[in-house]
N, C-alpha and C positions, 0 to 999 in steps of 0.2 A: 689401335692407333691409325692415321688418315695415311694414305696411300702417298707416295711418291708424287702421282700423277694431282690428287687434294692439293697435297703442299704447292705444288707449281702453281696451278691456278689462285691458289690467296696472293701467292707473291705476285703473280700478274694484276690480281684486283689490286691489292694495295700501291702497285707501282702506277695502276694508269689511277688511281683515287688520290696518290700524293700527287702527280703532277698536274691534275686536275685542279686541286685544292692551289696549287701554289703560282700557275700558270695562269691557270684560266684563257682569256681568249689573248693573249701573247704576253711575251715579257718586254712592255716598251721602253722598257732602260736599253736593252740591248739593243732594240727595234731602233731606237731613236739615233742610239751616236754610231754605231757599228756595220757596219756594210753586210751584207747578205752573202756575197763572195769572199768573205775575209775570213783566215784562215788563223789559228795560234796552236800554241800549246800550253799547258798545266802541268804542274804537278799537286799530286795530294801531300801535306806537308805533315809529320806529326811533331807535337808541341808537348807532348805528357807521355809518360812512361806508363805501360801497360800493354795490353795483349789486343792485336791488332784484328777485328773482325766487319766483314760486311764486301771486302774487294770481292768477292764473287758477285755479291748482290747489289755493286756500286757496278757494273758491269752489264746487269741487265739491265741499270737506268739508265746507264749512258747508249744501251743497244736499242731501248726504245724509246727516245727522243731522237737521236738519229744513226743509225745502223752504219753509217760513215766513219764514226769517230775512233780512232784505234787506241789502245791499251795498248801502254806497256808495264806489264808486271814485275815489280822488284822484291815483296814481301807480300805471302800467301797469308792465308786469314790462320788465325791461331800462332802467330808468330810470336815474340816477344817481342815489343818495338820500345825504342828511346826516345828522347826528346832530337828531333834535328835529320831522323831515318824520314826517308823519300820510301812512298809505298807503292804509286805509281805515276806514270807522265799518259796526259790523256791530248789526243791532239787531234782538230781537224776545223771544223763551223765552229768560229768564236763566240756565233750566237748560241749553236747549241751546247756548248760546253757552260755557256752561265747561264743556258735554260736549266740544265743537268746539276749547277752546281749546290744549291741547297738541300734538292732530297738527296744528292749524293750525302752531304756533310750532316744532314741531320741524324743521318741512317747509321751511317758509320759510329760517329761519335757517342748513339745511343747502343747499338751494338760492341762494339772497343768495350763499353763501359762495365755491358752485362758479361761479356769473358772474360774480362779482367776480373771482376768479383766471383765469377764463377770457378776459373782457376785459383784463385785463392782456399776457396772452399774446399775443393780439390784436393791440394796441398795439405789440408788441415784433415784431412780424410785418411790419407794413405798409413798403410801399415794396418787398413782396415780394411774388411771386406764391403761395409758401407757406400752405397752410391748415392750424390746428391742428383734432385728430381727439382724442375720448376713447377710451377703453378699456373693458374690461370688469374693470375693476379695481375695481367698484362696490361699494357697502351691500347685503347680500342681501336681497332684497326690499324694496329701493328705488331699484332700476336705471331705471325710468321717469321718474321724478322727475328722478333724477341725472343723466340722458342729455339731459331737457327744461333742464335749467338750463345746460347748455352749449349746449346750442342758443341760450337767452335768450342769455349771453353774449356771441357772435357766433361760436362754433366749431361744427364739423360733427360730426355724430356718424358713427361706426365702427359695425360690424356692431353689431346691439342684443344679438345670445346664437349661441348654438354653431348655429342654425340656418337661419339666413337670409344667410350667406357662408361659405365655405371658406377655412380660413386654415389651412392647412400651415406649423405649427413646425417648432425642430428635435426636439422628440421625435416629431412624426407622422411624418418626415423618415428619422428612424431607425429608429424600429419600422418604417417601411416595407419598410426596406431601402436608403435612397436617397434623393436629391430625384427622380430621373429617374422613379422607379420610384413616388416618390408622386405624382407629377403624373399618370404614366400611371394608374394604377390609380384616382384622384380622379376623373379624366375619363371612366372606362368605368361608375362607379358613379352620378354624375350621368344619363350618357345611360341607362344601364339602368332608372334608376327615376325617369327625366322628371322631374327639376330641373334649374332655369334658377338656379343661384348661380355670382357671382364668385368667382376663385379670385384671393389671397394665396400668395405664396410665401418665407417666410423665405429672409435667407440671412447667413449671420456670418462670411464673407471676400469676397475678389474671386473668387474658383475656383468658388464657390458660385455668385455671380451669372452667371457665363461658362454654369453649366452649367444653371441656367435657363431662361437664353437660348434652349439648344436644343430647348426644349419649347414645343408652341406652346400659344395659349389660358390663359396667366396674365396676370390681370388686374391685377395691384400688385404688384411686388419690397418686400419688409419689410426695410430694408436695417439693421440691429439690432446696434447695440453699435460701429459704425464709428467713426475717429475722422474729423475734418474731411477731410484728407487723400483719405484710401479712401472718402470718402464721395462727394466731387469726382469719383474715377475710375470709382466704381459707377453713379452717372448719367451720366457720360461714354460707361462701356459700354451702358447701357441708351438710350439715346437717347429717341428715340420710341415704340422695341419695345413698352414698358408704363408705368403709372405707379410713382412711386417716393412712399417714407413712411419715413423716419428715426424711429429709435426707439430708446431705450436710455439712462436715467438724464439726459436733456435736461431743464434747467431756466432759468431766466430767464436765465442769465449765460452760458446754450450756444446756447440754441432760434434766434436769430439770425443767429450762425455757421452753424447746420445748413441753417438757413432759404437763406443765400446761396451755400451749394454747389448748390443748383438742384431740390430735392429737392420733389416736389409736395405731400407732406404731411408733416406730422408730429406723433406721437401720442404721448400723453401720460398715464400712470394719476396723475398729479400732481393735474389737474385734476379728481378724484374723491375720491382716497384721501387727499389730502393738505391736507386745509385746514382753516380752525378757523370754527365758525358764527358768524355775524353776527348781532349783538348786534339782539333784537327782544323785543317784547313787548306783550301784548294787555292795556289798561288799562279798565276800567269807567271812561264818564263820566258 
């Protein structure tokens, strides 16, 4: 997984590339009716019930448009918020508060969104040993965000991008020639060029997972597309050999079933690509 110090840096790329994007060379609504010395305050208003995520990350946008403006914090991220709950009062340069205001509210609204679904999944989890996993099935260029709001919500995050873990589909699988022959040749290319990544191994039957098996040094079976069933006997076969992660079109009405075949994780591009923003908005008071 990417370091602490990775993480920081994408959230800085993505926060000077949103405001870039949305800014550009001023915001002349503001510029035009509003004085340069004029002073307000905000609050973040919430309007939908769900699980509140991003006031950390709406913090460092308001710290880099202008370092002046002060937070006040009333509800921390992973919160449970209502319709009508005040999450914070932001006050200082009226211009830069509605320079601040959109990637604030898009950020939020699309993170709120992914913890809320991800605490749900959550919930439908417990009483199992099962953890849910996102994907990289993300907003380009707001995978950091998106990776941080499932963390908010109580699931783990998955490899962060193609380079911080090996994960053998079935096309790397095939163009390799093989699973046999992609695992061997994964493993000569790690040692050859001194990296330390976990290897994922897809696999879409029982015959697949059998022949896994016979390779050593795979760190997760991706067992993809099984149904209950085959899923029971794929960790059956796998025992203790490595971990297991169900994958494949799993949604609220399946993740439980998947969950009770024994299966250690299970990953989800749901909790990313599939959800509608929560209802928020930044009010002058």
């Amino acid at each position: 997984m990417i370091s602490d110090i990775q993480f920081k840096n994408e959230l800085d790329i993505l926060i000077q590339n949103a405001i870039r994007e949305d800014v550009g060379p001023g915001d002349y609504s503001s510029l035009a009716c509003i004085p340069a010395t004029a002073t307000g305050k905000a609050k973040l208003l919430v309007k939908e019930d769900g699980i509140i995520a991003g006031v950390a990350f709406a913090k460092m946008v308001f710290e880099y448009v202008d370092p002046n403006l002060q937070i006040e914090t009333f509800i921390q991220d992973g919160t449970p918020v209502k319709k009508g709950d005040i999450v914070f009062h932001v006050s200082g340069s009226s211009q830069s508060i509605l320079k601040s205001e959109r990637v604030v509210l898009n950020s939020m609204q699309r993170m709120s969104a992914i913890a809320t679904k991800t605490k749900e999944y959550v919930r439908l989890l417990e009483g199992t040993t099962t953890k849910i996993l996102d994907t990289r099935k993300t907003t380009p260029g707001f995978r950091a965000c998106e990776k941080w709001a499932v963390k908010i919500g109580g699931g783990e995050n998955h490899r962060f991008a193609l380079y911080d873990m090996i994960m053998l589909k079935d096309n790397h699988n095939d163009f390799a020639g093989g699973i046999t022959l992609a695992i061997a040749k994964t493993k000569a290319y790690l040692k050859e060029n001194n990296l330390d990544l976990k290897i994922i191994v897809e696999a879409r039957n029982l015959d697949e997972i059998k022949e896994i098996l016979q390779s050593e040094g795979v760190f997760r079976i991706l067992i993809d597309n099984f149904n209950f069933e085959d899923t029971r006997k794929a960790v059956a076969l796998i025992g203790d050999k490595c971990q297991t992660e169900s994958s494949g079109n799993i949604n609220e009405n399946t993740i439980r079933n998947y969950a009770e075949c024994g299966v250690d994780y299970i990953s989800s591009g749901a909790l990313t690509h599939s959800v509608y923003n929560m209802d928020l908005s930044l009010k002058a008071l």
